[in-house]
N, C-alpha and C positions, 0 to 999 in steps of 0.2 A: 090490360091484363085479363087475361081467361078466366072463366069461373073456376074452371078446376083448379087453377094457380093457385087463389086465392083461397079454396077451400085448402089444400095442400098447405098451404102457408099461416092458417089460422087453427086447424084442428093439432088437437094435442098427438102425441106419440101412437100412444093406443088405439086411439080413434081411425089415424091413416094408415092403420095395419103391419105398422112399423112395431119392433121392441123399443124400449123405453132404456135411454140410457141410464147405468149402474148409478143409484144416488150413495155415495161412496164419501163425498165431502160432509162434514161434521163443520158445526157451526169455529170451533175452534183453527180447523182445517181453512176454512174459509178467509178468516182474518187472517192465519199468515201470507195467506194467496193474497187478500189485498195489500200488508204490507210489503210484503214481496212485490206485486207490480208498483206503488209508490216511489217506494224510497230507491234512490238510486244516482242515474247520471245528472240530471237535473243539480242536485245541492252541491253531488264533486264539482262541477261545472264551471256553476254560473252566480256562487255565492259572488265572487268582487266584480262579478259584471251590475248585479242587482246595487253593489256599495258604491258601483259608478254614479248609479241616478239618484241616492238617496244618501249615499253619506252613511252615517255610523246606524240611523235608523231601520237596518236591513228589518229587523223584525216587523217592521208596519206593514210595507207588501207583502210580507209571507203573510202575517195576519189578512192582510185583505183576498190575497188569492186563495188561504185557507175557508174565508166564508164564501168566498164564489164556487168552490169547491163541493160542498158542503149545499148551498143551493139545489144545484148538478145533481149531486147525488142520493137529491129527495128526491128528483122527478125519475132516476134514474130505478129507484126503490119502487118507487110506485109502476113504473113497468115491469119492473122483472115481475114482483111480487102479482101481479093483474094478468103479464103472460109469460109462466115460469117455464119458457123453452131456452135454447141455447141459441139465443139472440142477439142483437144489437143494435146499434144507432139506425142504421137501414132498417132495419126490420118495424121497428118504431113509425120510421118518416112515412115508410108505403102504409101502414096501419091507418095513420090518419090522414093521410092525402091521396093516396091512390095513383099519383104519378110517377110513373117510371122510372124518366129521365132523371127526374129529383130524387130519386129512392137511387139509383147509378151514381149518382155525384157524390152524394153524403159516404156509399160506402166506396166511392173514389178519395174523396178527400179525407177520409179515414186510412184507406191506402196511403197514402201522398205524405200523410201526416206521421206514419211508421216510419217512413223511407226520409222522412227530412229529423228526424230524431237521430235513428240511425247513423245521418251526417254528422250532426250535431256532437253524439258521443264518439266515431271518429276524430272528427279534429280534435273534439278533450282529449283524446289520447297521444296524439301525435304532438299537439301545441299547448300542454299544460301539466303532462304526468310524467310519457318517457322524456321528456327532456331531464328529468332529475337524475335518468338513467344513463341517457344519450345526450350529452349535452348539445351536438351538432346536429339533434333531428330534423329531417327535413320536412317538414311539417307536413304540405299536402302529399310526395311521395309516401311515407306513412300510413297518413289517413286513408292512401287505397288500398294500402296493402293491407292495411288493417281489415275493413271489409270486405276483402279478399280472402282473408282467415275464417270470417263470418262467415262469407255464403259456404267456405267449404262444410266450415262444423253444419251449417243450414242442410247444407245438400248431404251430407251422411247420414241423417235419420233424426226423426222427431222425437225419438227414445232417447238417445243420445244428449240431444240439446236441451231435454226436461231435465238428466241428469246434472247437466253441467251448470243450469239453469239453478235447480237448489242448491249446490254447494256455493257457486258465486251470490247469490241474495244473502247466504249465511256472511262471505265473508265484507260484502257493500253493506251490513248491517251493524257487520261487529265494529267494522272502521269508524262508522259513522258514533256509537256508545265513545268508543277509545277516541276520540276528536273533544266529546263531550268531557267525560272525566278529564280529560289532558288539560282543557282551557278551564273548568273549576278550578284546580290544581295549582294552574299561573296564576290565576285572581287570588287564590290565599297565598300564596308566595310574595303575593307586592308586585305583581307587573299587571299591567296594562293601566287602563282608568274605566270604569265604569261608565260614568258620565259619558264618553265616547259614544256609546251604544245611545243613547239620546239626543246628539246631535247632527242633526241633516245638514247637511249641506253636499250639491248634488246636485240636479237639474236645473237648467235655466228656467222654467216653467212656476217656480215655486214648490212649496211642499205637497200639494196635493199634483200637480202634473206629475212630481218626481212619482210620487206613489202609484200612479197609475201608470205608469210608464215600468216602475219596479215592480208592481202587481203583474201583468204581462210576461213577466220573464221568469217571476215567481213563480206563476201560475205550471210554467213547463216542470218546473220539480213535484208538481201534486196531480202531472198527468199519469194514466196508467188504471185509474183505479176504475173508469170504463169499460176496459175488459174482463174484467170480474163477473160482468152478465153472461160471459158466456162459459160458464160454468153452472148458470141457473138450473136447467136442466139435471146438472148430477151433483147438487145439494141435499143433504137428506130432509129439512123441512125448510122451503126456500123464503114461502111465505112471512115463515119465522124469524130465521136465521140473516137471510139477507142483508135485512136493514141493520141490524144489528153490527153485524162484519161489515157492511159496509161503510156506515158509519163510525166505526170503531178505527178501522182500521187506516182511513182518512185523519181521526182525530190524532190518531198514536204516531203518525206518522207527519202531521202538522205542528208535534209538542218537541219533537227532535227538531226538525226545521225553526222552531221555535228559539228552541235555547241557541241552536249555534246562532244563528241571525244575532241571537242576542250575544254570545261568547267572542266570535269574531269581530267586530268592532271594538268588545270591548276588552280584548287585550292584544290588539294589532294595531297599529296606527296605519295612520290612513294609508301615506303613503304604500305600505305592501298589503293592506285592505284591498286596493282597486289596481292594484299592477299585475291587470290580467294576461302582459304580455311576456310576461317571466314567472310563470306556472299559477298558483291557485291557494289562493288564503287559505284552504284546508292542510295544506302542507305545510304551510308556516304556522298553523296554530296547534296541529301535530307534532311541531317539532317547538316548543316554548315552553318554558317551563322546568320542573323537578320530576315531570315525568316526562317529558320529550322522547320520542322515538326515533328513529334514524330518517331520516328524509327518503331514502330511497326506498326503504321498508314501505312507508305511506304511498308513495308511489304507484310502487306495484296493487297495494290494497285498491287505489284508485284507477288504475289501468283494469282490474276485473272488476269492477263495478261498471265501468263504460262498456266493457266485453259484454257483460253480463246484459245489461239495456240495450245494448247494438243488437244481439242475439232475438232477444224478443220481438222487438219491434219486426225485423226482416224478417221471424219465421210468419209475425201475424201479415203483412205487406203481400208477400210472398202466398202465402198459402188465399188470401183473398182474391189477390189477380189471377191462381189457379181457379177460386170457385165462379168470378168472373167468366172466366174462361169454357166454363163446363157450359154456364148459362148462353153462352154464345155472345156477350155483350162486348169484350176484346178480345182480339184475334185468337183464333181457336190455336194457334204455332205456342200459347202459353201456357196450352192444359194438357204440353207433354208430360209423360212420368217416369223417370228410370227406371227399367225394370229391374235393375236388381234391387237398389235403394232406395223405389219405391219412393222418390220425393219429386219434386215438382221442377226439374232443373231447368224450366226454359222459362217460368215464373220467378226463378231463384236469379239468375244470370238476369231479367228484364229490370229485375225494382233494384239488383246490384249494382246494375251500370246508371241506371238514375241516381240512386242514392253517392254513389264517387261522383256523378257529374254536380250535384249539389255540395259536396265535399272539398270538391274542388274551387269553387266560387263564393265563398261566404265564411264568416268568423264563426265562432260557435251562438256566441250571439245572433245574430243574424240569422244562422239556420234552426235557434231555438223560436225566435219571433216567427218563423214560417211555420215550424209545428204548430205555436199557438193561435196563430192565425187562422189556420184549415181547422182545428178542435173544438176554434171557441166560435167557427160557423156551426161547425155540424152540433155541438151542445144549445146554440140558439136555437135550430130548429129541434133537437129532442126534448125543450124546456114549454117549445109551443105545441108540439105532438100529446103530450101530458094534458094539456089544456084541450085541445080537439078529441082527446079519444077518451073525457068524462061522459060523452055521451055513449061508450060502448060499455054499457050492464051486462057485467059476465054471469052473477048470483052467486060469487060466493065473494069469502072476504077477502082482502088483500090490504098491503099500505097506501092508504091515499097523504099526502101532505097537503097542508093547507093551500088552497087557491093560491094564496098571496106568494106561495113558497118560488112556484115556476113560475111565475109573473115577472118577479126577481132577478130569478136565476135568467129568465130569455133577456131581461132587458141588460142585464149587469154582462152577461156573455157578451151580446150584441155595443153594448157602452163600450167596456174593454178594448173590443175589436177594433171598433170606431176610432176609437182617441190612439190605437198602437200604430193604425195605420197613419193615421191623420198626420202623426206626430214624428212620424219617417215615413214616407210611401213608397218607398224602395225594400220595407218590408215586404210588402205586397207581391214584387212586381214573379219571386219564384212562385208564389203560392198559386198565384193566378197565371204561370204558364202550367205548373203542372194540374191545375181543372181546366188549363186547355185542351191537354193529352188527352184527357179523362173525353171531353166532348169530342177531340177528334173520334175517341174509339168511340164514343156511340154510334156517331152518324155513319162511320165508316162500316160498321157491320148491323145497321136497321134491316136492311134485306134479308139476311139470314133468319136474324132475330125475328119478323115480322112473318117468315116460315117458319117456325118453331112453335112461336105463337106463348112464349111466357115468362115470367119473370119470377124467380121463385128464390126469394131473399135468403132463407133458410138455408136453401144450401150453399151459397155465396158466404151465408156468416159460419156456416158450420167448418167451413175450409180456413177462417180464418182463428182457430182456438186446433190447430195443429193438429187435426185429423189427416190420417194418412190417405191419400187421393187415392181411385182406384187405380188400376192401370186403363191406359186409354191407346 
């Protein structure tokens, strides 16, 4: 990396002769931004997938993937708050190692990791929600079409999809309260059993295999709140504010995952607890009770909540492999821009056709275990970047967490990993073709790159928090 790179990539706004973006977010502001990215496809999802390995216990894994979570997002606090730009996981990794390649893969498999979510909340939609609607849906046909629909909203403009963006979090939110009241409701009525919610059974492995095996898939419904750093930048007091919404908004949004973990077992018996192959215990427990709602009504609520997560994930996917693109790191054919819509449509069209190709090959599960696979690498190495860059004294204050915090968080990320793999290795086998992609593209354009002469993370991450590209 050049010196000037690296000066470019470590001085603040002001300093490299730039204006400083609008700080326009209020601490208030903030937290719904991290509940907003939280809560969402994750819990419509993959609740009776999690009640597959643990039984009536769902609540244990969300607790455990709540405190890995929580880990994360003290190391994650102490970077924002120490370099309060509009950064991210890359931007971290090259800080304290200095390696390229390795600073390209983290914000490769950060890509990779958008585009298998993406899949993921496809197939919920095609193989768990419209079938209440469609009873004969064909599941993978669907699931393309579905993000098909995506990249179009993607490719019409980044104004646009912010709009559609708040309204659908309002409504994956309200569903999620009305799921809660509903299964209260049935528990004072006389239905279900409590005690249910306390009994595992579930993984061949024992209770604690099942847990970690359930922590894992959990963990996919507490992802999202990662990208909240790249908002850093246009926080009004980040220092402040951050750790607070950060925190906050992980907690608020691990207390709902909470109760249903705990609602759902315990007024659904097992059998339509884990019958993830005829729609999704949130629909049956939506629909039980003296306040029950109409099943297809739920449905739909749960079909924009996967839109709404699908949405996300490809503009950040997408707008990354544009800022890739600008850097010269994959093929430069990806940092086309329409000129009139001004959006990135050969980056939009590239992580499109990956994300239907993983959509097409995997359950929801399976393409949730790929997400957390590539997240819970790249959060190992930002748990150890925390640790390597105490020795970088800025002089002023910021949040430190206790040593022992990312110590934790790298090994419990890296453990996770270990045991999800360990435990299927056919997990594995998408997440490690697509950082093959990732390495074909490096080596494949070193030459250029190597006339260029830079590496300049900044703007790579700044494409991916849905700045509009220039035209090129």
């Amino acid at each position: 990396m050049s010196t000037e790179a690296q000066r470019s990539e470590t001085a603040a706004p002001e300093q490299s002769g730039e204006p400083e973006l609008h700080r326009a977010i209020s601490r208030n502001l903030l937290l719904l931004f991290v509940i907003g990215d939280i809560v969402g496809g994750g819990i419509y999802t993959l609740i009776g997938d999690i009640g597959a390995e643990v039984g009536g216990v769902i609540w244990l894994p969300m607790l455990l993937a709540l405190s890995l979570a929580l880990f994360t997002a003290a190391s994650y606090s102490e970077l924002v708050t120490k370099y309060p730009q509009a950064a991210g996981a890359a931007l971290y990794v090259n800080k304290a190692f200095r390696r390229p390649f390795l600073t390209f893969m983290v914000a490769f498999a950060v890509m990779a990791s958008g585009i298998a979510s993406a899949a993921t909340l496809a197939r919920g939609v095609s193989g768990k929600y419209l079938p209440e609607l469609w009873a004969a849906t064909p599941v993978v046909p669907v699931a393309l079409g579905f993000l098909v629909l995506v990249a179009l909203l993607n490719f019409r403009g980044i104004s646009e999809s912010v709009k559609v963006n708040l309204v659908l979090t309002l409504i994956e939110l309200a569903g999620l309260i009305l799921v809660i009241v509903i299964g209260f409701a049935a528990l004072s009525d006389g239905q279900g059993d409590v005690s249910n919610a306390f009994t595992f059974d579930g993984h061949s492995g024992g209770l604690v295999g099942a847990a970690l095996a359930g922590t894992a898939l959990a963990f996919y419904a507490l992802i999202g709140f990662e990208d909240s750093v790249n908002v850093a930048e246009e926080t009004k007091e980040p220092v402040r504010d951050f750790p607070r919404a950060l925190f906050g908004g992980i907690l608020i949004a691990g207390a709902i995952y909470l109760v249903i973990g705990f609602l759902a077992p315990a007024v659904l018996d097992r059998e339509t607890l884990i019958d993830t192959e005829n729609g999704t215990p949130l629909i049956s427990l939506a629909t039980t009770g003296p306040l029950a709602v109409d099943a297809q009504l739920f449905a739909v609520i749960g079909i924009l909540a996967l839109a709404n997560g699908a949405l996300i994930n490809m503009i950040m996917a997408s707008r990354l492999v544009y800022g890739m693109s600008v850097q010269g790191i994959v093929p430069r054919i990806f940092g086309k821009v329409h000129r009139t819509r001004r959006t990135p449509w050969a980056a939009i069209l590239f992580t499109t056709a990956l994300a239907m190709a993983l959509a097409s090959t995997g359950s929801v599960a399976d393409l949730a275990s790929t997400t957390v696979v590539l997240l819970l690498a790249v959060f190992t190495f930002v748990n150890v970047a925390v640790l390597v860059l105490r020795d970088d004294k800025i002089g002023r204050a910021h949040f430190q967490a206790p040593t022992i915090v990312p110590v934790i968080g790298a090994l419990a990320s890296a453990g996770v990993l270990i045991f999800r793999v360990a435990d299927d290795p056919e997990q594995l086998l998408r997440a490690v073709l697509l950082l093959v992609l990732g390495v074909i593209f490096w080596f494949a354009n070193l030459r250029g790159r190597r006339a260029e002469g830079s590496l300049d993370t900044t703007e790579i991450v700044a494409m991916s928090r849905g700045d509009e590209p220039s035209d090129r």
